[in-house]
VEXTOR-814337 format. One record per residue (C-alpha): chain; residue in one letter; residue number from 1; x, y, z. Coordinates in steps of 0.5 Angstrom, whole numbers, plus 500, padded with zeros to 3 digits. Example, Ala and Ser with C-alpha at 12.3 -4.5 7.8 and 13.67 -1.06 7.14 Angstrom:
// residues 2
site chain A | resn A | resi 1 | px 525 | py 491 | pz 516
site chain A | resn S | resi 2 | px 527 | py 498 | pz 514
***
This chain:
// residues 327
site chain A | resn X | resi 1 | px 500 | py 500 | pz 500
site chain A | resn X | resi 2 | px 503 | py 507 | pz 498
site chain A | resn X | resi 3 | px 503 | py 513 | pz 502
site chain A | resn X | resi 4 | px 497 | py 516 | pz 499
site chain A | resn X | resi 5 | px 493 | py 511 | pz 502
site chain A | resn X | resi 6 | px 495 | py 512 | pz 509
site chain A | resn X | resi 7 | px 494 | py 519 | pz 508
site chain A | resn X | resi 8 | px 487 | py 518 | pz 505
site chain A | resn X | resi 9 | px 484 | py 514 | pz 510
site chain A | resn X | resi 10 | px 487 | py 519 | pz 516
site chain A | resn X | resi 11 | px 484 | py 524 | pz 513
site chain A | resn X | resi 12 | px 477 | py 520 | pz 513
site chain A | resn X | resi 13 | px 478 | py 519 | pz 521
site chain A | resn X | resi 14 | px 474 | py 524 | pz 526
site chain A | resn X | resi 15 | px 481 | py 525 | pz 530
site chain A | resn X | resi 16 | px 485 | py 530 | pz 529
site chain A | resn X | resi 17 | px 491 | py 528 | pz 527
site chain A | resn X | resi 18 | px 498 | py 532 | pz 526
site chain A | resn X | resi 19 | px 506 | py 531 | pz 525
site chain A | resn X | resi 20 | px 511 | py 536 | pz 527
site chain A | resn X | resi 21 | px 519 | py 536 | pz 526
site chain A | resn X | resi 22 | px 524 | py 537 | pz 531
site chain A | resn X | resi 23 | px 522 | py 545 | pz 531
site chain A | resn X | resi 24 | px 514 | py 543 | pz 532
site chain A | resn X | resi 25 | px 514 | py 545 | pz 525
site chain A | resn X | resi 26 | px 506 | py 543 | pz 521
site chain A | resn X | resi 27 | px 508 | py 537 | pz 516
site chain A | resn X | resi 28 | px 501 | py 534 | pz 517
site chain A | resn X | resi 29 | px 495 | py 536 | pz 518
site chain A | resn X | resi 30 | px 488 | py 532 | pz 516
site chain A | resn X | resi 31 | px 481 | py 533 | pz 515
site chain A | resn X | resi 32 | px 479 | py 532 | pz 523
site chain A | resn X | resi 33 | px 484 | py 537 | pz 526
site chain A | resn X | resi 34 | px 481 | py 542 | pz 520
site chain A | resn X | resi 35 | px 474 | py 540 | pz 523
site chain A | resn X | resi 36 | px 475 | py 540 | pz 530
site chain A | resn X | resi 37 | px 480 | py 547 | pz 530
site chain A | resn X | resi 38 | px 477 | py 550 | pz 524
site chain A | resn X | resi 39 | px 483 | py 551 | pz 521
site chain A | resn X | resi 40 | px 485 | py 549 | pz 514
site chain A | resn X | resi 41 | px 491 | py 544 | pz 512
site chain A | resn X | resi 42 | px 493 | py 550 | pz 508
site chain A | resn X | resi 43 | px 493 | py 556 | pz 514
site chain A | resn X | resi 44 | px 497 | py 551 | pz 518
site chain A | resn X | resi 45 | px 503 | py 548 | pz 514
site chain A | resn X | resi 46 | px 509 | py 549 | pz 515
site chain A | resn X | resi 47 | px 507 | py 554 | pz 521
site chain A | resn X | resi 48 | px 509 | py 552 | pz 529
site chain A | resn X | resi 49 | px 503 | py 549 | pz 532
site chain A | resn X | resi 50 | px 503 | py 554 | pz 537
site chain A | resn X | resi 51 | px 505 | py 561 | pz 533
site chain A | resn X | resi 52 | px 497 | py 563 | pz 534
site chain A | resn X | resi 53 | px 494 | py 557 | pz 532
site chain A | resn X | resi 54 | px 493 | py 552 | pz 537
site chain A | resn X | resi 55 | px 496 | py 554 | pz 544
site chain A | resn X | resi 56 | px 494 | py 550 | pz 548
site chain A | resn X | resi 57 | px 492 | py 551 | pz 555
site chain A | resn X | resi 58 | px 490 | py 547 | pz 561
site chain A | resn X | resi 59 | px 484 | py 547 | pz 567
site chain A | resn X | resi 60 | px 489 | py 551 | pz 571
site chain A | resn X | resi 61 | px 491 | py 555 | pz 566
site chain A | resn X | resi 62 | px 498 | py 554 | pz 564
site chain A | resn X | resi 63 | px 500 | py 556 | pz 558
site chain A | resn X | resi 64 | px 503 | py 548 | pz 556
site chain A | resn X | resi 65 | px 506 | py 552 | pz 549
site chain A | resn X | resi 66 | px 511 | py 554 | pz 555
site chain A | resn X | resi 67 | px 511 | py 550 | pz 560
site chain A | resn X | resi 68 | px 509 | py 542 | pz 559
site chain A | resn X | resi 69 | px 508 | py 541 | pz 551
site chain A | resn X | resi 70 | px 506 | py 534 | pz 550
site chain A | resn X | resi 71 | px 510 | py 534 | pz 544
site chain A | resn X | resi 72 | px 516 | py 537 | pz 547
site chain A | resn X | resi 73 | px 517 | py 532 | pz 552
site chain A | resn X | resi 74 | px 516 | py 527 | pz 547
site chain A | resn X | resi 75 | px 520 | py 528 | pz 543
site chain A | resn X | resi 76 | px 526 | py 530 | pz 549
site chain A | resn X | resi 77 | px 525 | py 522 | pz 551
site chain A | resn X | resi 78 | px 521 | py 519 | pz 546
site chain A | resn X | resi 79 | px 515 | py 517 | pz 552
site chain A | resn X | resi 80 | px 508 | py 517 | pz 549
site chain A | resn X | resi 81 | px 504 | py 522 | pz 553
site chain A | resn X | resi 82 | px 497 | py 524 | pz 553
site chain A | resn X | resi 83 | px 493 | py 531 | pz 556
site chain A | resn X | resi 84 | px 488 | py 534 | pz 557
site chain A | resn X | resi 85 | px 488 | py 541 | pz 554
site chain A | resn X | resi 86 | px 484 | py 546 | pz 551
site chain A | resn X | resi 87 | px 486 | py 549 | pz 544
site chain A | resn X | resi 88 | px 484 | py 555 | pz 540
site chain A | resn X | resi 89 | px 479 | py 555 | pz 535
site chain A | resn X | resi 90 | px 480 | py 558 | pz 528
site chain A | resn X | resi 91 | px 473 | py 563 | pz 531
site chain A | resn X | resi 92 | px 477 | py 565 | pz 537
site chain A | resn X | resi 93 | px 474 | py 560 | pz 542
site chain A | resn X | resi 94 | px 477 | py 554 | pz 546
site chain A | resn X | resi 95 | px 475 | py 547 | pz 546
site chain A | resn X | resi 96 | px 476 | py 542 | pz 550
site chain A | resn X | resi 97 | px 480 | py 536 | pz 547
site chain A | resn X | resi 98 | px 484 | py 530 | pz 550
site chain A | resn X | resi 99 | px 491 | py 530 | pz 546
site chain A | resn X | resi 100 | px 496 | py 524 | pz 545
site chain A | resn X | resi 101 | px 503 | py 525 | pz 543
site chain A | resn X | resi 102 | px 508 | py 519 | pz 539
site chain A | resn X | resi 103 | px 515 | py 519 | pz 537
site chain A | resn X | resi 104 | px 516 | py 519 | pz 530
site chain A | resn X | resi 105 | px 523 | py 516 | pz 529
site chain A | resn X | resi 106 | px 527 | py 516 | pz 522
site chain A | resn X | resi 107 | px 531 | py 510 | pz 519
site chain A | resn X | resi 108 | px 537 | py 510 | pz 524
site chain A | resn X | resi 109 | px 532 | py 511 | pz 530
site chain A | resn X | resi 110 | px 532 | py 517 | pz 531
site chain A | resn X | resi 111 | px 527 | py 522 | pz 534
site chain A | resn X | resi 112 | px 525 | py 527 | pz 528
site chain A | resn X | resi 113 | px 519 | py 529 | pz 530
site chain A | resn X | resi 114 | px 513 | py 526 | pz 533
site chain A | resn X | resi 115 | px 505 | py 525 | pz 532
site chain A | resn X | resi 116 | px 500 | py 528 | pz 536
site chain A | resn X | resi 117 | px 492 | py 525 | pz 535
site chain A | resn X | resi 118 | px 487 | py 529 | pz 539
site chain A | resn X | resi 119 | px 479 | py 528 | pz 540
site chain A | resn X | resi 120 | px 474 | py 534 | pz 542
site chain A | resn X | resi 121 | px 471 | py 531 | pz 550
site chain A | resn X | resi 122 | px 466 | py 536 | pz 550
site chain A | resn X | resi 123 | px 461 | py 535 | pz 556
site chain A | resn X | resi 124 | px 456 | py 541 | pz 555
site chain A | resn X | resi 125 | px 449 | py 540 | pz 550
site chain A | resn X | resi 126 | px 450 | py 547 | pz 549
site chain A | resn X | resi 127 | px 457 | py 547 | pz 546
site chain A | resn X | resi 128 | px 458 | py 548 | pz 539
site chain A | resn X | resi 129 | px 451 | py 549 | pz 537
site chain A | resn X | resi 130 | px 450 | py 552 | pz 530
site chain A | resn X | resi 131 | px 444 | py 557 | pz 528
site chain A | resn X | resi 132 | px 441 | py 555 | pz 523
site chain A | resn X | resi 133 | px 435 | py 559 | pz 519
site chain A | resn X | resi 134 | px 430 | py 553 | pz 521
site chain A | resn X | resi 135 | px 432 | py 554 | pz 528
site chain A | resn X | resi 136 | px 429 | py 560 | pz 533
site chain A | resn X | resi 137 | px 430 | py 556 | pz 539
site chain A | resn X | resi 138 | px 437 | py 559 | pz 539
site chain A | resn X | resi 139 | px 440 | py 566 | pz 540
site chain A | resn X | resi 140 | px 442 | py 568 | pz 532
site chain A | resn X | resi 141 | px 449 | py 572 | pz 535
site chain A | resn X | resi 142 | px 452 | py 566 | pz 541
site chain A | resn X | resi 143 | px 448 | py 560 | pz 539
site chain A | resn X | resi 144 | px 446 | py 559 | pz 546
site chain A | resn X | resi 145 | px 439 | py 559 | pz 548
site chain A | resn X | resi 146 | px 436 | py 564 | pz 550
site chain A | resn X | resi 147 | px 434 | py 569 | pz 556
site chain A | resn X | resi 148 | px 426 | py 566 | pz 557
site chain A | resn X | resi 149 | px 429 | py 559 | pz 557
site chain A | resn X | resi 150 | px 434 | py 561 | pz 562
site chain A | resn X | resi 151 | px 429 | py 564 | pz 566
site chain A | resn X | resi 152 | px 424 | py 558 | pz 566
site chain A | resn X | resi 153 | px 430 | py 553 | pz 567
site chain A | resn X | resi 154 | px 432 | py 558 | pz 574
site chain A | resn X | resi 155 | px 425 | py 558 | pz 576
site chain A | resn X | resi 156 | px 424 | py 550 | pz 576
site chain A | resn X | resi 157 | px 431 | py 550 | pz 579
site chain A | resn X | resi 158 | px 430 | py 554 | pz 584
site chain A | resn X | resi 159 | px 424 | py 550 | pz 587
site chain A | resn X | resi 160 | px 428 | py 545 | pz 587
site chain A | resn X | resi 161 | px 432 | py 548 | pz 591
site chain A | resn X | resi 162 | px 427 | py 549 | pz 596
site chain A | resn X | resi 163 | px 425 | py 543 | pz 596
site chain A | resn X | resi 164 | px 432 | py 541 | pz 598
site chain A | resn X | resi 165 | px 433 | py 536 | pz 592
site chain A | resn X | resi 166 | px 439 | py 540 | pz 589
site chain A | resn X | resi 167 | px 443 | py 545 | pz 589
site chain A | resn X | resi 168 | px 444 | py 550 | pz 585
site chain A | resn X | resi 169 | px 450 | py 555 | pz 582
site chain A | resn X | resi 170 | px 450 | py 561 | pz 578
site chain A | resn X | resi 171 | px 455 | py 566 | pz 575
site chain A | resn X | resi 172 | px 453 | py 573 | pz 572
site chain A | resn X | resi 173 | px 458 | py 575 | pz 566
site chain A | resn X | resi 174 | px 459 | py 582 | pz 562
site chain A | resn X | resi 175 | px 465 | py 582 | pz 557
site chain A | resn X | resi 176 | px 469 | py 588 | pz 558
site chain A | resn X | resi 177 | px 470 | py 594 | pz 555
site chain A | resn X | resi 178 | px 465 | py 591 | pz 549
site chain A | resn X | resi 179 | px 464 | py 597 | pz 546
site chain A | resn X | resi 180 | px 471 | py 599 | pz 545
site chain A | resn X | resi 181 | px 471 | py 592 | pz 541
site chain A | resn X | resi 182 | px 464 | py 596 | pz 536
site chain A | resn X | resi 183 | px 468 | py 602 | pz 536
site chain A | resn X | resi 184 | px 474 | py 600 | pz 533
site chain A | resn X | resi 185 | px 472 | py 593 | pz 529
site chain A | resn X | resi 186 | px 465 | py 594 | pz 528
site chain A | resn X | resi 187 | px 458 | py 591 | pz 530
site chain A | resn X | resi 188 | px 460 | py 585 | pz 525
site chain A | resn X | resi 189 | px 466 | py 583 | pz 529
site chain A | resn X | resi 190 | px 463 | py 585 | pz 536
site chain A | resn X | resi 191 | px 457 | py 579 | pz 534
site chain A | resn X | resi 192 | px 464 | py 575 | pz 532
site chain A | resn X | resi 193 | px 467 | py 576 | pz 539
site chain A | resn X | resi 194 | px 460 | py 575 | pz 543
site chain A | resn X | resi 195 | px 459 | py 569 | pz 540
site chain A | resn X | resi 196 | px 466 | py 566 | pz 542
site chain A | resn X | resi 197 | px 466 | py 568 | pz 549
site chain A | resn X | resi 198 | px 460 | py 564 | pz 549
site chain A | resn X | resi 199 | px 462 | py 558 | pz 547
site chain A | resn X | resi 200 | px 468 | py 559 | pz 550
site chain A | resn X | resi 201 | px 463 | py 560 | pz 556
site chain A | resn X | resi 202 | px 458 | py 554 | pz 554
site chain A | resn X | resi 203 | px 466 | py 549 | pz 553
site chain A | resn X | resi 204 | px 468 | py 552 | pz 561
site chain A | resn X | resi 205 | px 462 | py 549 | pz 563
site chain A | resn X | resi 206 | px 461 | py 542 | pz 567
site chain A | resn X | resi 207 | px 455 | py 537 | pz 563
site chain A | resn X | resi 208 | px 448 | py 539 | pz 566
site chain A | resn X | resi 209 | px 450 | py 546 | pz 566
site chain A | resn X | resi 210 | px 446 | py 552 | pz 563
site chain A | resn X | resi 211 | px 449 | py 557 | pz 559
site chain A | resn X | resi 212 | px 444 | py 563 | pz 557
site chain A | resn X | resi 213 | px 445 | py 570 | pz 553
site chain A | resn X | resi 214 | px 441 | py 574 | pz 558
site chain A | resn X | resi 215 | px 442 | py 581 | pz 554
site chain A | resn X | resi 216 | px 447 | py 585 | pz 551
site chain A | resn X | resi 217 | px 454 | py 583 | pz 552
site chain A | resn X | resi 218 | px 452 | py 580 | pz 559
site chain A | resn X | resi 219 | px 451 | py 571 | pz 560
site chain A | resn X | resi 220 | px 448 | py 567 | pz 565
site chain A | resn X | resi 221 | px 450 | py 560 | pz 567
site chain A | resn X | resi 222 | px 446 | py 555 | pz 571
site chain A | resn X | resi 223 | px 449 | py 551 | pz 575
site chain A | resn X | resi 224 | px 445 | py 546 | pz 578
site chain A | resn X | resi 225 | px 448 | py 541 | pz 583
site chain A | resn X | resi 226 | px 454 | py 545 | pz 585
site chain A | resn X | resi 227 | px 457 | py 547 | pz 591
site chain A | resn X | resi 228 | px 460 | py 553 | pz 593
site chain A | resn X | resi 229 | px 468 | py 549 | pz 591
site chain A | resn X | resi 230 | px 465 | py 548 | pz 584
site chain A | resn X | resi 231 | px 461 | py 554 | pz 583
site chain A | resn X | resi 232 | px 468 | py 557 | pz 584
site chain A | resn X | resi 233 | px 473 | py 553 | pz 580
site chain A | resn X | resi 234 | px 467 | py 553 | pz 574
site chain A | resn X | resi 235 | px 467 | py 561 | pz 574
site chain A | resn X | resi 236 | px 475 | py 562 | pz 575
site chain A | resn X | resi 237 | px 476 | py 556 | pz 569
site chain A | resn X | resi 238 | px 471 | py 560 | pz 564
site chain A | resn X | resi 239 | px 473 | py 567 | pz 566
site chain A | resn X | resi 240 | px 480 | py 563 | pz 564
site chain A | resn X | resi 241 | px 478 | py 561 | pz 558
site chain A | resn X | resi 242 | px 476 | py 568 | pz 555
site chain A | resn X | resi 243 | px 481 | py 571 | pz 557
site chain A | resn X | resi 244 | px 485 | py 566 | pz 552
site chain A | resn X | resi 245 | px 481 | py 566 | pz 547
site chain A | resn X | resi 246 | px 481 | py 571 | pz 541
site chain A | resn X | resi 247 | px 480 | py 573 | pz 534
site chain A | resn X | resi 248 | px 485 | py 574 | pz 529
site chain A | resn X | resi 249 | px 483 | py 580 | pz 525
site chain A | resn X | resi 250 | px 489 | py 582 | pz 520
site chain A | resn X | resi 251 | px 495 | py 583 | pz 524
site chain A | resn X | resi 252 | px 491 | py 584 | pz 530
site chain A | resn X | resi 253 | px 489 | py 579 | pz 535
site chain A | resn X | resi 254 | px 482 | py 582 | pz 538
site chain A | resn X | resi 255 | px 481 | py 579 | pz 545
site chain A | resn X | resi 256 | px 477 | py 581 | pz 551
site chain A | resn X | resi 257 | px 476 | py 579 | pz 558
site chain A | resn X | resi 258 | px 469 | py 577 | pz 563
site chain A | resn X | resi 259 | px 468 | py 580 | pz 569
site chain A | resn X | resi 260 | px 463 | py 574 | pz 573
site chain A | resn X | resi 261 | px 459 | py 574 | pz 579
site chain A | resn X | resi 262 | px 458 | py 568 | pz 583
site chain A | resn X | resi 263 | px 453 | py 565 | pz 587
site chain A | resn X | resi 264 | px 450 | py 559 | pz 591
site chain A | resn X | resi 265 | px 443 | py 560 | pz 590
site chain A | resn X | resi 266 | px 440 | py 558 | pz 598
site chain A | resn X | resi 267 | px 432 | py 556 | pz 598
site chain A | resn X | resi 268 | px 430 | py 563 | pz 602
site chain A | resn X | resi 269 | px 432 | py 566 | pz 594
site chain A | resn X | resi 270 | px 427 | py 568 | pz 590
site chain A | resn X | resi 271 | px 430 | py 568 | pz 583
site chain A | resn X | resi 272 | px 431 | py 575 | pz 583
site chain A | resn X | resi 273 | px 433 | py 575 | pz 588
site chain A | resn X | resi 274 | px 439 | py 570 | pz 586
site chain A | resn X | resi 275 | px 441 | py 574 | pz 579
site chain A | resn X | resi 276 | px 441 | py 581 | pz 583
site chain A | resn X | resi 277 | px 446 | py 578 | pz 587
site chain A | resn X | resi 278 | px 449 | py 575 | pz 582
site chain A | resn X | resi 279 | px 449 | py 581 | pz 578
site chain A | resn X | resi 280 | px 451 | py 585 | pz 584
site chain A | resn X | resi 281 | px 457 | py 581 | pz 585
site chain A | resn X | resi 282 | px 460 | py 582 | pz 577
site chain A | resn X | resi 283 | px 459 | py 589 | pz 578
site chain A | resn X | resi 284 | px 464 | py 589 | pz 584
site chain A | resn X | resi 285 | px 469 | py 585 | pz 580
site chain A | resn X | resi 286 | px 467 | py 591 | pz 574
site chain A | resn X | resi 287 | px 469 | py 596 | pz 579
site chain A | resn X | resi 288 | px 475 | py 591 | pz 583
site chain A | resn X | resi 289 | px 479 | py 592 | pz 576
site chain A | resn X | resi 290 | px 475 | py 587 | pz 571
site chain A | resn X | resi 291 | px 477 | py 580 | pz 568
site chain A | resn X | resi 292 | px 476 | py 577 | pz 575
site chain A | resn X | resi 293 | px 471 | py 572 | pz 579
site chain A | resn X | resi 294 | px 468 | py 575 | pz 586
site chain A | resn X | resi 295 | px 464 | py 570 | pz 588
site chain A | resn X | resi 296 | px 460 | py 570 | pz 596
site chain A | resn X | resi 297 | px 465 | py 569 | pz 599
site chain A | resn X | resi 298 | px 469 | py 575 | pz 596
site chain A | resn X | resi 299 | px 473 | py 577 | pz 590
site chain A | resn X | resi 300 | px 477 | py 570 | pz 588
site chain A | resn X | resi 301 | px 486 | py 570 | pz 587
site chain A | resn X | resi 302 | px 487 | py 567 | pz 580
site chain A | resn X | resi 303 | px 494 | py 562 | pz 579
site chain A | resn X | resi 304 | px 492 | py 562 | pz 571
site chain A | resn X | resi 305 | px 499 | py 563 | pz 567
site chain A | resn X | resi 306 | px 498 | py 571 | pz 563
site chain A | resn X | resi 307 | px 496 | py 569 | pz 556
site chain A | resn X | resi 308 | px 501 | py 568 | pz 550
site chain A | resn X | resi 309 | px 500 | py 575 | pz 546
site chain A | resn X | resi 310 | px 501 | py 576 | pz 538
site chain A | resn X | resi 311 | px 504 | py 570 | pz 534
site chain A | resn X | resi 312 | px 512 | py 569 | pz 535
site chain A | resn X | resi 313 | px 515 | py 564 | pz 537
site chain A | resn X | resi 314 | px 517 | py 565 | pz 545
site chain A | resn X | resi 315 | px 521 | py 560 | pz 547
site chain A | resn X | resi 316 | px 526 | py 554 | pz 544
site chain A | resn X | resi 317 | px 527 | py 548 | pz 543
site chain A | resn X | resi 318 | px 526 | py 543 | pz 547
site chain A | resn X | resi 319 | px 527 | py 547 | pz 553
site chain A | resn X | resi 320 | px 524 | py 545 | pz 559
site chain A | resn X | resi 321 | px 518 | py 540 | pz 560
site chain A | resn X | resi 322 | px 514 | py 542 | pz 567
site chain A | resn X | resi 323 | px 512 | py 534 | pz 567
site chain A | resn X | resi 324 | px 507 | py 536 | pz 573
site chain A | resn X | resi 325 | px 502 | py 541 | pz 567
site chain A | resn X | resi 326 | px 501 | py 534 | pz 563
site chain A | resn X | resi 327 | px 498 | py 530 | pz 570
***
C-alpha cells in the first residue's frame, strides 16, 4: 500500500491528527484536525502548531506551548503522552480535546518528530450549537438558548432547591469593554466576539450546565447540582478560557475578557433575588478592576499563566517540559 492510501484513510478519521518536526513545525494536517480546529490544512502547514493556532491550555491555565508541550516531551524522550487540554479554534473560542502525542523516529531510530491524535471531549449540550435558518429555538448571535429558556429553567431549579432536592450555582457574565470592540472593528466582528465568548462559556462548563444569553454583552449560567467549590472552580475556568480566547482579524489579535459574579442560589432566594446577587457580585468585579470572579465569599485569586499574545514563537526547543501541567 503506498503512501497515499495511508494519507486518504487518515484523513476519512474524525480524530485530529497532525506530524510536526523537531521544531514542532506542521508537516500533517487532516480533515478531522481541520473540522475540530476550523483551520484548513493550507493555513497551518509549515507554521509552528503553537504560532497563533493552537496554544494549548489546560484546566489551571497553563500555558503548555510554555511550560509542558506534550509533543515536546516527546520528542525529548520518545515516551507517549496524553493530556487534556483546551485548544484554540479558528472563530476565537476554546475547545476541550484530549491529546495523544507519539514518537516519529527516521530509519536510523532517531527522533525526527513526533505525531499528535486528538479528540473533542465536549460535555456541555450547548457547545458548538449552530444557528440554522430552521431553528428559532437558539440566539442568532451566540448560538446558546435564549434568555426565556434561561428563566423558565431557573424558575423549575429554584423549586428544586426549595425542596431540597438539588443545589444550584449561578454565574452572571458581562465582557469587558465591548463597546470599545463595536467602536473600533465594527458591530459584525462585536457579534464574532459574543458568540466566542459564548461557546468559550458553553466549553468551561460541566455537562447538565445551562448556559443562556441574557441581554446584550451579558451571559447566565445555571449550575444545577453545584457546591460552592465547583461553582467557584467553573467560573474562574470559564473566566480563563475567555481570556484565552481571541479573533485573529489581519495582523491584530481582537480579545476581550469577562467579569463574573458567582453565587450559590439558597432555598429562602426568589429568582430575582439569586440574579440580583449574582449581578451584584459582577459588577463588583467590574468595579475591582475587571477580568475577575467575586464570588459570596469575596473576589477569587487567579493562578492561571497570563495568555500568549501575538503570534511569534516565544521559546526554544526543546526546553524545559513541566511534566506536572500534562497530569
Amino acid at each position: 500500500m503506498d503512501k497515499d492510501f495511508y494519507v486518504d484513510l487518515l484523513d476519512q478519521i474524525a480524530d485530529g491528527v497532525y506530524f510536526v518536526d523537531r521544531d514542532r513545525r506542521i508537516t500533517y494536517w487532516n480533515g478531522g484536525a481541520e473540522h475540530i480546529t476550523g483551520y484548513s490544512a493550507e493555513e497551518v502547514l509549515d507554521h509552528s502548531c503553537s504560532e497563533g493556532i493552537l496554544r494549548h491550555v489546560n484546566d489551571a491555565g497553563t500555558q503548555l506551548c510554555l511550560h509542558g508541550c506534550p509533543l515536546a516531551a516527546v520528542m525529548r524522550d520518545g515516551q507517549a503522552r496524553s493530556a487534556k487540554v483546551y485548544l484554540h479554534h479558528k472563530d476565537g473560542h476554546r475547545v476541550p480535546v484530549t491529546v495523544r502525542g507519539q514518537a516519529l523516529r527516521d530509519e536510523t531510530g532517531e527522533i525526527s518528530g513526533s505525531v499528535e491524535v486528538f479528540t473533542t471531549r465536549i460535555e456541555n449540550a450547548f457547545a458548538d450549537l449552530r444557528v440554522s435558518d430552521t431553528n428559532g429555538a437558539l440566539d442568532p448571535v451566540t448560538g446558546l438558548p435564549p434568555r426565556r429558556f434561561g428563566e423558565i429553567h431557573l424558575d423549575s431549579l429554584l423549586k428544586a432547591v426549595q425542596e431540597e432536592t438539588t443545589t444550584l450555582g449561578l454565574l452572571f457574565l458581562d465582557v469587558d469593554h465591548f463597546k470599545s470592540v463595536n467602536d473600533t472593528f465594527g458591530h459584525r466582528v462585536g457579534d464574532e466576539v459574543l458568540r466566542m465568548v459564548a461557546q468559550s462559556l458553553a466549553n468551561g462548563l460541566n455537562r447538565g450546565d445551562v448556559p443562556v444569553r441574557w441581554g446584550g454583552e451579558e451571559l447566565v449560567a445555571l449550575l444545577p447540582g453545584a457546591d460552592r467549590q465547583i461553582v467557584e472552580r467553573t467560573a474562574e475556568r470559564v473566566r480563563m478560557l475567555v481570556e484565552n480566547s481571541w479573533i485573529q482579524k489581519g495582523d491584530d489579535q481582537v480579545r476581550v475578557t469577562v467579569s463574573i459574579g458567582a453565587t450559590v442560589v439558597t432555598a429562602a432566594d426568589s429568582a430575582e433575588d439569586a440574579l440580583d446577587r449574582a449581578d451584584r457580585l459582577m459588577y463588583a468585579g467590574k468595579t475591582g478592576g475587571r477580568n475577575i470572579v467575586v464570588a459570596d465569599r469575596g473576589a477569587l485569586t487567579s493562578k492561571a499563566a497570563a495568555p500568549i499574545r501575538g503570534t511569534s514563537i516565544p521559546w526554544q526547543m526543546p526546553g524545559e517540559v513541566d511534566e506536572a501541567a500534562l497530569a
